[in-house]
mmCIF file of the N, C-alpha and C atoms, coordinates in Angstrom:
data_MODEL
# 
_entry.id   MODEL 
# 
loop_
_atom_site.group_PDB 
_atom_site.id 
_atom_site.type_symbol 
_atom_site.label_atom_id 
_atom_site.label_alt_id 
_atom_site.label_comp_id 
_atom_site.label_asym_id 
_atom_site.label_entity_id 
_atom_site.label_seq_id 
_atom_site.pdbx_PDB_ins_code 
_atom_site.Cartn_x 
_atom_site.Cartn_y 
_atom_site.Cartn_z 
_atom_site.occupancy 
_atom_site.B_iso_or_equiv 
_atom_site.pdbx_formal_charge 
_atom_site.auth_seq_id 
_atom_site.auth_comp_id 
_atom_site.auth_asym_id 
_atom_site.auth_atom_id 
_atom_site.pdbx_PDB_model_num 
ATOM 1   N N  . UNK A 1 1  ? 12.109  -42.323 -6.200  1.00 0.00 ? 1  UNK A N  1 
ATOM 2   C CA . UNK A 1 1  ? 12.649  -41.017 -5.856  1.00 0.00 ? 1  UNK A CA 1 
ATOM 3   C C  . UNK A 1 1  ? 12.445  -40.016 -6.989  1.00 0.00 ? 1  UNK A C  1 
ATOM 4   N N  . UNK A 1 2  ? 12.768  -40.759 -8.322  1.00 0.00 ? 2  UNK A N  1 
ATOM 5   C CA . UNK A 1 2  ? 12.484  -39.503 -9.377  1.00 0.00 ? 2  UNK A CA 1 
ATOM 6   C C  . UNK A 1 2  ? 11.308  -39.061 -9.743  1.00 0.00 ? 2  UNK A C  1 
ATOM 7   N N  . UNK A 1 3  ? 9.775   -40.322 -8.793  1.00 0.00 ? 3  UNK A N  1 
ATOM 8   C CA . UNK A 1 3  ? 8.437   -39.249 -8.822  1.00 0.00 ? 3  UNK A CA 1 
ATOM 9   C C  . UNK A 1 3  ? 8.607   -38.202 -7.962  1.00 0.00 ? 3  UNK A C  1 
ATOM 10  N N  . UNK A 1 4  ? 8.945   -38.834 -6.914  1.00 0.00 ? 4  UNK A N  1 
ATOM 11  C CA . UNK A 1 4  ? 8.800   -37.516 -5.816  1.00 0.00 ? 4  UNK A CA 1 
ATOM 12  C C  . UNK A 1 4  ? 9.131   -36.253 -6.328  1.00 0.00 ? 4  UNK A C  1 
ATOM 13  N N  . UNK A 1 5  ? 10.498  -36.113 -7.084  1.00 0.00 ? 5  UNK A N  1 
ATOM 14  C CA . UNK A 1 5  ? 10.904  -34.894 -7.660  1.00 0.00 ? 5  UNK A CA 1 
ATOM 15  C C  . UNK A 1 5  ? 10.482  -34.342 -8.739  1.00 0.00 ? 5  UNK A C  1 
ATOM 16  N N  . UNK A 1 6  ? 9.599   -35.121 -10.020 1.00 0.00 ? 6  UNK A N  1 
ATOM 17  C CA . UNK A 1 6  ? 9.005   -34.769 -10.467 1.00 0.00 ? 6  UNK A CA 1 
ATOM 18  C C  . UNK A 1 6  ? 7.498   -33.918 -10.435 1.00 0.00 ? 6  UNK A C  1 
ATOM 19  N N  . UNK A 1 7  ? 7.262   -34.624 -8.936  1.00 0.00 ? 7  UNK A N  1 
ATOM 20  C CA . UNK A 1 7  ? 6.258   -33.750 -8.454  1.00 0.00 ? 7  UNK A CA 1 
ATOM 21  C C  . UNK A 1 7  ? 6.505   -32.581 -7.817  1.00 0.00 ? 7  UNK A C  1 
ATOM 22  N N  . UNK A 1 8  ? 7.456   -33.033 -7.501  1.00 0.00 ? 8  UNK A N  1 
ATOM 23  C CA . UNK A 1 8  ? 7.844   -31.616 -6.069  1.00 0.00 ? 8  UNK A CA 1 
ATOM 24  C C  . UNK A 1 8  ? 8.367   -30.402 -7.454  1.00 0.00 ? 8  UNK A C  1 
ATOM 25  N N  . UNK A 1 9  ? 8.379   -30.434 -8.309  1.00 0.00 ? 9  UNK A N  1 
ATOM 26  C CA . UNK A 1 9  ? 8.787   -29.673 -9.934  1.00 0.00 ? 9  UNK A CA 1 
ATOM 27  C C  . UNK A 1 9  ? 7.578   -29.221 -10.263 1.00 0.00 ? 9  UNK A C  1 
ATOM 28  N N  . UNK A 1 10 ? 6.629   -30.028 -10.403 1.00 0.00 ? 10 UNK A N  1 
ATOM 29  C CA . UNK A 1 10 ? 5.000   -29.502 -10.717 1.00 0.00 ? 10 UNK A CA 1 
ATOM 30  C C  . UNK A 1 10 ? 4.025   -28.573 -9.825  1.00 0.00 ? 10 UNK A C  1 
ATOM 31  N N  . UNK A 1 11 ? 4.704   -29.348 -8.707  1.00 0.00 ? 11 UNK A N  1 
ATOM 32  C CA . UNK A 1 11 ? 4.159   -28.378 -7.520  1.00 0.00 ? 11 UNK A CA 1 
ATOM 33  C C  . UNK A 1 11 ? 3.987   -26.405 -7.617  1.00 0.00 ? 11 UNK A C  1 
ATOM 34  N N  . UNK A 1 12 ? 3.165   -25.808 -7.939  1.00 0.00 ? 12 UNK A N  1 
ATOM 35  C CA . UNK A 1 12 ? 3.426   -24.694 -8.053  1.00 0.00 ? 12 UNK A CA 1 
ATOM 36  C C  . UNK A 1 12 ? 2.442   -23.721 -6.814  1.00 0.00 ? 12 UNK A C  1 
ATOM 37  N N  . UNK A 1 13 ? 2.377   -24.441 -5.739  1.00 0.00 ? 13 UNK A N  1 
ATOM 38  C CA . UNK A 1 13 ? 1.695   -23.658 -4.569  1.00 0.00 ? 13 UNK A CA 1 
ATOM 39  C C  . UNK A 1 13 ? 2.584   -22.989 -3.850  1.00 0.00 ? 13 UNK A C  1 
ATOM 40  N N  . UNK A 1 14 ? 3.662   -23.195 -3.995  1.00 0.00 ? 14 UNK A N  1 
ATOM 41  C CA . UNK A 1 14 ? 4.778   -22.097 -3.125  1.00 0.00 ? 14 UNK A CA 1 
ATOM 42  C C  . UNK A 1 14 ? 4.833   -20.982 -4.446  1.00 0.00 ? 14 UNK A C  1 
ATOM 43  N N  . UNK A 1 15 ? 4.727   -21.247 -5.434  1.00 0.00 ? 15 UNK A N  1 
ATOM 44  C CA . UNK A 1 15 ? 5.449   -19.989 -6.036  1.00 0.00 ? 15 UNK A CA 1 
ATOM 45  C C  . UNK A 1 15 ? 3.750   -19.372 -6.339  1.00 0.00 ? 15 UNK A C  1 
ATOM 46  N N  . UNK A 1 16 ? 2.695   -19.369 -6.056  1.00 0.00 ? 16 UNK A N  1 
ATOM 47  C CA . UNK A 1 16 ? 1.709   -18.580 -6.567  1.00 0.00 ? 16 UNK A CA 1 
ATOM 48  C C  . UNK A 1 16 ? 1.348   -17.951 -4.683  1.00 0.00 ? 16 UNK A C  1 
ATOM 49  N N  . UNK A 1 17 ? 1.797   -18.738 -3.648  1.00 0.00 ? 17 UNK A N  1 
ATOM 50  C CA . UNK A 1 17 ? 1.675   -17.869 -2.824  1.00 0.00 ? 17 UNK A CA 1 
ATOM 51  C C  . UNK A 1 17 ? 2.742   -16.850 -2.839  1.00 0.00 ? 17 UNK A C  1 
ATOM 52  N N  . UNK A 1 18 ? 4.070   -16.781 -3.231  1.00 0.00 ? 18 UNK A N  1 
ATOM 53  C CA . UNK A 1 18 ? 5.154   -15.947 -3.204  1.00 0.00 ? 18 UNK A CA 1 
ATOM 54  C C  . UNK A 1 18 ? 4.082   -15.094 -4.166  1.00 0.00 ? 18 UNK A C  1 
ATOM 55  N N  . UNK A 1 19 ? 3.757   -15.002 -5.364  1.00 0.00 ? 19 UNK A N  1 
ATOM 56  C CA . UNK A 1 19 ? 2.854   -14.216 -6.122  1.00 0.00 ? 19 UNK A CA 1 
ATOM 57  C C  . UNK A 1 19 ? 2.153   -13.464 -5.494  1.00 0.00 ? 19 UNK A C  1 
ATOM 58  N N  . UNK A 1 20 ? 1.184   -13.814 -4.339  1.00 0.00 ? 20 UNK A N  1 
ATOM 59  C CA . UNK A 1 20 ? 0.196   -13.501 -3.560  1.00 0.00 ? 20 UNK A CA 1 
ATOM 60  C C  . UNK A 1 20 ? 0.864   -12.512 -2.769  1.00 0.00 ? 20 UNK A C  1 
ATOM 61  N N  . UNK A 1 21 ? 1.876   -13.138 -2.546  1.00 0.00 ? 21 UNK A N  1 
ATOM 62  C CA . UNK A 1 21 ? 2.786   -11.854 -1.257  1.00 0.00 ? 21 UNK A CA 1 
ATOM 63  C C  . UNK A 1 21 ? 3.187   -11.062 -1.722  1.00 0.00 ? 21 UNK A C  1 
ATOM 64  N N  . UNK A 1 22 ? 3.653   -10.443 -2.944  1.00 0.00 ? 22 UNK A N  1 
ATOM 65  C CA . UNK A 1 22 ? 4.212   -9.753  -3.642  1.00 0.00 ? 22 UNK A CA 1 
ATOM 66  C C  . UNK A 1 22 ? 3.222   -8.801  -4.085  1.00 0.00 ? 22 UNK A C  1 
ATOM 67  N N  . UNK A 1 23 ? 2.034   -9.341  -4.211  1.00 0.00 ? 23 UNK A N  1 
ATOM 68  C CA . UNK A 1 23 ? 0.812   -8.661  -4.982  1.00 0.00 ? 23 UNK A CA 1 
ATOM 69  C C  . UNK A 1 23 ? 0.341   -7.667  -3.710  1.00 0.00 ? 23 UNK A C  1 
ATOM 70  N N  . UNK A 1 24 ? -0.178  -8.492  -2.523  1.00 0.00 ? 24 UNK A N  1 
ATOM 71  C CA . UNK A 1 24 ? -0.106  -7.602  -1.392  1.00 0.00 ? 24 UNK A CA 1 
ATOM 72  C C  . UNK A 1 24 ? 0.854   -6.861  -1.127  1.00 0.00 ? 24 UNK A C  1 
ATOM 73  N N  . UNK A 1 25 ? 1.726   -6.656  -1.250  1.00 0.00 ? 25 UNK A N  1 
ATOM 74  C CA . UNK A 1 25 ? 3.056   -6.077  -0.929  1.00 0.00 ? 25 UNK A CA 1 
ATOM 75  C C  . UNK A 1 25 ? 3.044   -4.647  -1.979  1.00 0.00 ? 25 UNK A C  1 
ATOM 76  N N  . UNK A 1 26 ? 2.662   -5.104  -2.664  1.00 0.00 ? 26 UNK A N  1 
ATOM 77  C CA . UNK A 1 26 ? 2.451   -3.710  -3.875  1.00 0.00 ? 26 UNK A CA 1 
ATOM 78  C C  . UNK A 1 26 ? 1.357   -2.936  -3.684  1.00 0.00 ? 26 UNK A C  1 
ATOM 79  N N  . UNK A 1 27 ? 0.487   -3.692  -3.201  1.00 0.00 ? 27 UNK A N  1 
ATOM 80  C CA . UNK A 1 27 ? -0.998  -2.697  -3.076  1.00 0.00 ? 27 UNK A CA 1 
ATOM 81  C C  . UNK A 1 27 ? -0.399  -2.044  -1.864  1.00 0.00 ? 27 UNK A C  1 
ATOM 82  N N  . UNK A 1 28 ? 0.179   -2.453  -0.668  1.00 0.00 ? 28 UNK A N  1 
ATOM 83  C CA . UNK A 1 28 ? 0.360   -2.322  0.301   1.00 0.00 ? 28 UNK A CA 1 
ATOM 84  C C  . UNK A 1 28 ? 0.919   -0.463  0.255   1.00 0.00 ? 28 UNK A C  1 
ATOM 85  N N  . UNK A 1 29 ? 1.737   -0.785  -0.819  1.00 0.00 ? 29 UNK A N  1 
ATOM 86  C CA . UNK A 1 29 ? 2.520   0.314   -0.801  1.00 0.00 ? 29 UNK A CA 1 
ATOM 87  C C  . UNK A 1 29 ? 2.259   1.792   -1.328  1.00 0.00 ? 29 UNK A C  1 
ATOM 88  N N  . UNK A 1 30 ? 1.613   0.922   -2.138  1.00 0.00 ? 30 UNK A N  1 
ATOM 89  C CA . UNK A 1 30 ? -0.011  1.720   -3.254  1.00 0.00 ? 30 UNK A CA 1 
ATOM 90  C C  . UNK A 1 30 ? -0.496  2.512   -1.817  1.00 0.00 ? 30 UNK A C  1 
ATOM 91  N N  . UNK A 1 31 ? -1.329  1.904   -1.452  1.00 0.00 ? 31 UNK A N  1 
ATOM 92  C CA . UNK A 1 31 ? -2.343  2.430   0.130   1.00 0.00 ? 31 UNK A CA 1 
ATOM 93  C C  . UNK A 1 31 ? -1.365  3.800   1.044   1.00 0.00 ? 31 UNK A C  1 
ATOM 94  N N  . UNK A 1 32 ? 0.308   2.889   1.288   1.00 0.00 ? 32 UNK A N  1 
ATOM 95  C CA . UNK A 1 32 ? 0.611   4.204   1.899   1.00 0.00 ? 32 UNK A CA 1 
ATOM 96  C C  . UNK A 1 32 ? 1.402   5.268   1.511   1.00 0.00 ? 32 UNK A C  1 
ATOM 97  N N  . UNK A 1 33 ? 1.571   5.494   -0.086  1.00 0.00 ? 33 UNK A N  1 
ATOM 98  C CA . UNK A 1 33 ? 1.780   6.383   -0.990  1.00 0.00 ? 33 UNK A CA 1 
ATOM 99  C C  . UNK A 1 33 ? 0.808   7.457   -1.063  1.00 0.00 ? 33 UNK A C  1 
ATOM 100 N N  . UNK A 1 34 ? -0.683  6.479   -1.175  1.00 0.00 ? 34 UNK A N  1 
ATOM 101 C CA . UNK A 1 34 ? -1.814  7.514   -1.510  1.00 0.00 ? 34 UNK A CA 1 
ATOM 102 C C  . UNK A 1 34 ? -1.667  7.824   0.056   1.00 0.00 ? 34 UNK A C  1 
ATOM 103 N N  . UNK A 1 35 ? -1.618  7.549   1.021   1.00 0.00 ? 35 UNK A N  1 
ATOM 104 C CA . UNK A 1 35 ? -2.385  8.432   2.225   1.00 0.00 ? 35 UNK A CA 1 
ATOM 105 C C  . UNK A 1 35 ? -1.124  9.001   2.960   1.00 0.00 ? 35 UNK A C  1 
ATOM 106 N N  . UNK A 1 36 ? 0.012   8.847   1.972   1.00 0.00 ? 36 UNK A N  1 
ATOM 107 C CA . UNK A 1 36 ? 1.006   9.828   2.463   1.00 0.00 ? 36 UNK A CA 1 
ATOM 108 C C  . UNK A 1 36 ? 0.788   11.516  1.792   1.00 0.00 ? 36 UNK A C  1 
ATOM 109 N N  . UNK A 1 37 ? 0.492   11.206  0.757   1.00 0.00 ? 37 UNK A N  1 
ATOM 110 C CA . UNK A 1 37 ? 0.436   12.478  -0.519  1.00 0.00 ? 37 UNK A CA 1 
ATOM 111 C C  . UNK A 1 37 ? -1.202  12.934  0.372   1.00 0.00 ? 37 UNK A C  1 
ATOM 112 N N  . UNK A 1 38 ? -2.250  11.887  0.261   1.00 0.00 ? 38 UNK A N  1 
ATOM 113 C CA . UNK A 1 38 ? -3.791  12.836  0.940   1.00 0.00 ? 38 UNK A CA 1 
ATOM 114 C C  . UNK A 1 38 ? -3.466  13.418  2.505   1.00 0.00 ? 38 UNK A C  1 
ATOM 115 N N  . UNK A 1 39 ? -2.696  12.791  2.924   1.00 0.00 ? 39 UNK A N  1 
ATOM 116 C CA . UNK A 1 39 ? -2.632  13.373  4.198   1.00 0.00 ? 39 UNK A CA 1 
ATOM 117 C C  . UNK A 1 39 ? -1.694  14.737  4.211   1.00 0.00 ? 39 UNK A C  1 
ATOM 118 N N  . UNK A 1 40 ? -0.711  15.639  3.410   1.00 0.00 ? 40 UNK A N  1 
ATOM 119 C CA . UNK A 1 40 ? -0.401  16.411  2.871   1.00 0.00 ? 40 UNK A CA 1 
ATOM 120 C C  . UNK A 1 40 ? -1.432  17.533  2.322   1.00 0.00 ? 40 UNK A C  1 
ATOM 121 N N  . UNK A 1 41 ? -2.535  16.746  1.366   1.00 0.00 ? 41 UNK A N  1 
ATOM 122 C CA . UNK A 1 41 ? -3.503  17.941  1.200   1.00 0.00 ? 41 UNK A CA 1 
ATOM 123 C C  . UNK A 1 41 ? -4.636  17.978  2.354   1.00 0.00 ? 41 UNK A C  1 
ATOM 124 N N  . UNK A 1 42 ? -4.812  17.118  3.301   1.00 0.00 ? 42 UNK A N  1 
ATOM 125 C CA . UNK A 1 42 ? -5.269  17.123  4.313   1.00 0.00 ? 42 UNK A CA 1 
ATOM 126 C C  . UNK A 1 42 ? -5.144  18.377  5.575   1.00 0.00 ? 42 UNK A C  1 
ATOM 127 N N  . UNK A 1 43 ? -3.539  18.275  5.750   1.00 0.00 ? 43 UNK A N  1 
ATOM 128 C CA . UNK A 1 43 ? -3.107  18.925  6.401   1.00 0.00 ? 43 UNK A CA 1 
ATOM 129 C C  . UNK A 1 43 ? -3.070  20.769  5.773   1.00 0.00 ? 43 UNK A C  1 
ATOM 130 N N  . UNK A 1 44 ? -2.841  20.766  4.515   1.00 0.00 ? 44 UNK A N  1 
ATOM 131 C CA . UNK A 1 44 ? -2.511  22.174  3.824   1.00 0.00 ? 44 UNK A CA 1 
ATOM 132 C C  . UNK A 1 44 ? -4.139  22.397  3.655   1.00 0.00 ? 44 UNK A C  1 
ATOM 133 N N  . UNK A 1 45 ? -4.921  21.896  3.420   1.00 0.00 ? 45 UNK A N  1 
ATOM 134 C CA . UNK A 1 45 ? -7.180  22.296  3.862   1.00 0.00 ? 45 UNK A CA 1 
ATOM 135 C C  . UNK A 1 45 ? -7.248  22.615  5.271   1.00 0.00 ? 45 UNK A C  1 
ATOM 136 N N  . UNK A 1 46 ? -6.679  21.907  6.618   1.00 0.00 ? 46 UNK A N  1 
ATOM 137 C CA . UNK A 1 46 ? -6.495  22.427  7.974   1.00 0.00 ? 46 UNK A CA 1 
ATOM 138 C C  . UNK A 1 46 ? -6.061  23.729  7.983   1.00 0.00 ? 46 UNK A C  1 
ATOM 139 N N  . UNK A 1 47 ? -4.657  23.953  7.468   1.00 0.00 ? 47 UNK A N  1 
ATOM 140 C CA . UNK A 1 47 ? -3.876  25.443  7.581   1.00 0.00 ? 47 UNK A CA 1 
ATOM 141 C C  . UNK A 1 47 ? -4.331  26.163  7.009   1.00 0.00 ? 47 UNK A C  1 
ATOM 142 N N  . UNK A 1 48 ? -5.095  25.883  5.986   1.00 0.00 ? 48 UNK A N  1 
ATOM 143 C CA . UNK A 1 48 ? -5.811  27.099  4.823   1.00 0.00 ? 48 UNK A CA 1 
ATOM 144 C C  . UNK A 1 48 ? -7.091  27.245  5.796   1.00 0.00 ? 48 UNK A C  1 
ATOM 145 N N  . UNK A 1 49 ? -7.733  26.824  6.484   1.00 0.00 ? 49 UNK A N  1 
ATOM 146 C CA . UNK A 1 49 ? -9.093  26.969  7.119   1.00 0.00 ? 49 UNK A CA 1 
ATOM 147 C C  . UNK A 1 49 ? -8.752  27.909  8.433   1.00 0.00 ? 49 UNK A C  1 
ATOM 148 N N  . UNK A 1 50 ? -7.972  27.298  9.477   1.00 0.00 ? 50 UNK A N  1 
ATOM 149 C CA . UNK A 1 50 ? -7.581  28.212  10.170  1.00 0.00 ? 50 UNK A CA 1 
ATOM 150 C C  . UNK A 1 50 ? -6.640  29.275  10.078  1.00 0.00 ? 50 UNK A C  1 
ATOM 151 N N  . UNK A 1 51 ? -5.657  29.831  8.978   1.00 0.00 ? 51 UNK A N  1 
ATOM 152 C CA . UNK A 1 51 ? -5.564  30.682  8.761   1.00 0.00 ? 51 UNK A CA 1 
ATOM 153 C C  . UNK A 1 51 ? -6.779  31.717  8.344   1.00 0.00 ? 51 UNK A C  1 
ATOM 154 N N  . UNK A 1 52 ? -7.934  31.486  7.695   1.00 0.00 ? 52 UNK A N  1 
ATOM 155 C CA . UNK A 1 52 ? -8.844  32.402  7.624   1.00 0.00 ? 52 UNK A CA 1 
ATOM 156 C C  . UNK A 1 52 ? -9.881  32.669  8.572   1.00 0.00 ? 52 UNK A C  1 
ATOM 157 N N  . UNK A 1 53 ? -9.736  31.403  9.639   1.00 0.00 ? 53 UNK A N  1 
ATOM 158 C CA . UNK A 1 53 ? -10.683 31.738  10.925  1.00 0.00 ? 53 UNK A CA 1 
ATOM 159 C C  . UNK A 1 53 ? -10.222 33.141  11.806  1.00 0.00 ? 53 UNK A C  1 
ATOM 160 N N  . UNK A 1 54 ? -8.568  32.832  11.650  1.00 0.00 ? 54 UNK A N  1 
ATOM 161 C CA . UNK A 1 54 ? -7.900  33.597  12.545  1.00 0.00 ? 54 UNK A CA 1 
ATOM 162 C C  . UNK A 1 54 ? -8.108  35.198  12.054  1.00 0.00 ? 54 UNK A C  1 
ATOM 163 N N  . UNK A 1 55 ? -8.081  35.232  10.268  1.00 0.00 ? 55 UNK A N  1 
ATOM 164 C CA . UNK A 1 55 ? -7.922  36.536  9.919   1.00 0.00 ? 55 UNK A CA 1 
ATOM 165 C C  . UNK A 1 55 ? -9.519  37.274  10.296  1.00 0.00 ? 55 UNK A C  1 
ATOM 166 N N  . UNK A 1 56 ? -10.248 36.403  10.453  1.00 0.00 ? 56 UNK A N  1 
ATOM 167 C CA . UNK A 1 56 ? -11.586 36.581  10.424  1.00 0.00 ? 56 UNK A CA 1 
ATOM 168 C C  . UNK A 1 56 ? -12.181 37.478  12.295  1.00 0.00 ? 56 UNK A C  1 
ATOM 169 N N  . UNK A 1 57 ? -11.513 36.542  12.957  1.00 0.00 ? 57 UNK A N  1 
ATOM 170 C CA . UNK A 1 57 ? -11.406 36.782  14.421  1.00 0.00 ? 57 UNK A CA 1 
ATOM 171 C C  . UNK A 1 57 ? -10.395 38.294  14.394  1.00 0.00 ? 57 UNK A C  1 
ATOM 172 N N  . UNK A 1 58 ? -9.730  38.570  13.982  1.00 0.00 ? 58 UNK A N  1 
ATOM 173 C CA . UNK A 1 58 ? -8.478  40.246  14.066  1.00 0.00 ? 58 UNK A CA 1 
ATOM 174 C C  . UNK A 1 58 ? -9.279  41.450  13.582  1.00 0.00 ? 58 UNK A C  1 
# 
């Protein structure tokens, strides 16, 4: 019994996938930070374009 637990101690494939999830989990957040903020200047290049179509058309 006290190999088993000595192994099941060495064992480190649960904690480098918890690593793995965590790592994704950060980029993850990374990704929708940036395309929260680009989609902001996205939208304010739309309003700046058709505001000058419109002044252009009067």
């Amino acid at each position: 019994m006290s190999k088993l637990f000595a192994r099941f101690m060495k064992d480190e494939s649960g904690a480098t996938a918890i690593e793995y999830g965590l790592i994704a989990a950060l980029i993850a957040v990374g990704i929708i930070t940036a395309a929260g903020l680009l989609g902001d200047e996205i939208e304010a290049t739309f309003t700046d374009v058709t505001t000058a179509l419109e002044g252009r058309n009067n």
